[in-house]
N, C-alpha and C positions, 0 to 999 in steps of 0.2 A: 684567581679569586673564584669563589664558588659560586655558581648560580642555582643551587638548589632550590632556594625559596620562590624562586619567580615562576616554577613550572607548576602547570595548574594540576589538580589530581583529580581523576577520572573518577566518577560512584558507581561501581556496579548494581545491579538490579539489587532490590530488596532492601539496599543501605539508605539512611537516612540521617542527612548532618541538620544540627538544630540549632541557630545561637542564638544566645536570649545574654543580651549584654558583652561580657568576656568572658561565659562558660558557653563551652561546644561540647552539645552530648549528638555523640554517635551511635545510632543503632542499628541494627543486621538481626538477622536470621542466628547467628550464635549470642547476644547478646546484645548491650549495654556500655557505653565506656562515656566515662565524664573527663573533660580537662579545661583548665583554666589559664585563659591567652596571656601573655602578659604585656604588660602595657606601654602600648606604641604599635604593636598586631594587629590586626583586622581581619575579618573572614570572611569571604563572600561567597555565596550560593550561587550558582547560575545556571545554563540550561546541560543538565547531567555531568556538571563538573562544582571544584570546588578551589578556588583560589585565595591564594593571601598574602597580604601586603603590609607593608611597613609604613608608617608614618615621618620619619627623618630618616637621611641615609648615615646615623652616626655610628660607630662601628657596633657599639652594643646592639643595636635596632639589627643591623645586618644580619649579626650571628645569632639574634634572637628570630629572625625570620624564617634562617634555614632550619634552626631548631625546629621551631610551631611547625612548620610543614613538613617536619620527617615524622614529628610524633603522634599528626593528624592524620598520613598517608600510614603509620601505625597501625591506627587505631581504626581506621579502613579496612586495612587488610586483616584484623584480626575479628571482627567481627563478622566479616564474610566469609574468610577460610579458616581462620585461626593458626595459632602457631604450635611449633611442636619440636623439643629437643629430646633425642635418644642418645642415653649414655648406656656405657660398658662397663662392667665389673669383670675384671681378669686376675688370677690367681685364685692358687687353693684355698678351699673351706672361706672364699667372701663371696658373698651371695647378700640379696636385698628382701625385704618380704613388702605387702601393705597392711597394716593393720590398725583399720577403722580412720581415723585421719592423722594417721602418723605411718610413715617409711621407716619400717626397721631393718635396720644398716647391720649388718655381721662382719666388721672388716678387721679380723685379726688382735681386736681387742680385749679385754677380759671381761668389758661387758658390753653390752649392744646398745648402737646408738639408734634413738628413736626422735625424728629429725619429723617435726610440724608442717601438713601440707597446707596451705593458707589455703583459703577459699578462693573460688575462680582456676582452679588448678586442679585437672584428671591426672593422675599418678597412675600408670600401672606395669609389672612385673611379671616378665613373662620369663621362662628358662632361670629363674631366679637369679641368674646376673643381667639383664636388660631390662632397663626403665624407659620409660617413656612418658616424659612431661607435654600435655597440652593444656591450653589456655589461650585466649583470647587476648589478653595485655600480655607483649612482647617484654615489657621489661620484667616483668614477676614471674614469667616462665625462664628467662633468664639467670634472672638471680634464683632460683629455685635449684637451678641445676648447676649453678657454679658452689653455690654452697654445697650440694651431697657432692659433687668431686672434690670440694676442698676439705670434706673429711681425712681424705688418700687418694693424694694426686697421681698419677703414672709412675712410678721410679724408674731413671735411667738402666739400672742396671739390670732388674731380669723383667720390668715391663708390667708389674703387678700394679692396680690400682685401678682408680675410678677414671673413665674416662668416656669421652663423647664420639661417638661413631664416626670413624672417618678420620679420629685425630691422629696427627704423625705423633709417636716418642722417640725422641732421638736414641738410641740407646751406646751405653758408652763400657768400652772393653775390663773386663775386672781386673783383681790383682794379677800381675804376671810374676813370673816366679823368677828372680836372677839367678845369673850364670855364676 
């Protein structure tokens, strides 16, 4: 069984947790972040820490606890240091560009795809095949960059496509020719 929820989280300097009911706004040095507890949660402040608790031990309340405390320790760490995924674009002629608040994608289509940077999100493109996502909310940096690899995911066989630095692709033998 998990005991995530019951370990308190540390605030580094400059961060500042606030609840006012069951909204906890979190603020830092990079920003800003809102969330809304859900109910049977509790928050508490204390001396340079930040603890949370659950109300019954029913199994919902459990999994809702260790949730609330991973997406508060989140929103922590993302306001202090922020987060940051770097992908890869490999094979000829696909290359990425930025243009104004849209990634325009070149990946082998006939015409280019021009994919929406949400707000809260630096996009930038360096060697025109490496992107580099930051932001301060872990899951929209996330999802930011699962969607442009899920334009063109890695293919098995010669290893072309989008992908995230450091990712393995398995790669798999082509047609072989019989005897």
């Amino acid at each position: 069984m998990s005991r995530v929820g019951l370990k308190p989280i540390s605030l580094p300097e400059k961060v500042a947790v606030k609840v006012d009911g069951g909204q906890v706004t979190v603020e830092g040095p990079k920003g800003k972040l809102n969330f809304a507890l859900p109910e049977g949660i509790t928050l508490t402040t204390g001396d340079g820490g930040v603890t949370v608790s659950r109300s019954t031990e029913s199994r919902q309340h459990k999994a809702l606890h260790g949730t609330a405390r991973s997406l508060i320790n989140n929103m922590i760490i993302g306001v202090s240091k922020g987060f940051v995924k770097d992908l890869e674009i490999q094979g000829v002629g696909l290359r990425a560009a930025v243009k104004g608040k849209e990634i325009d994608l070149s990946l082998g289509r006939s015409h280019p795809l021009l994919h929406p940077i949400p707000a809260g999100l630096t996009v930038t493109v360096t060697d025109n095949t490496k992107i580099k996502v930051e932001g301060i909310d872990k899951q929209l940096v996330g999802q930011f960059a699962a969607e442009v690899r899920g334009y063109y995911p890695p293919e098995p066989y010669k290893g072309k496509g989008v992908r995230y630095v450091g990712e393995y692709v398995r790669r798999k033998e082509g047609k072989s020719v019989g005897k």
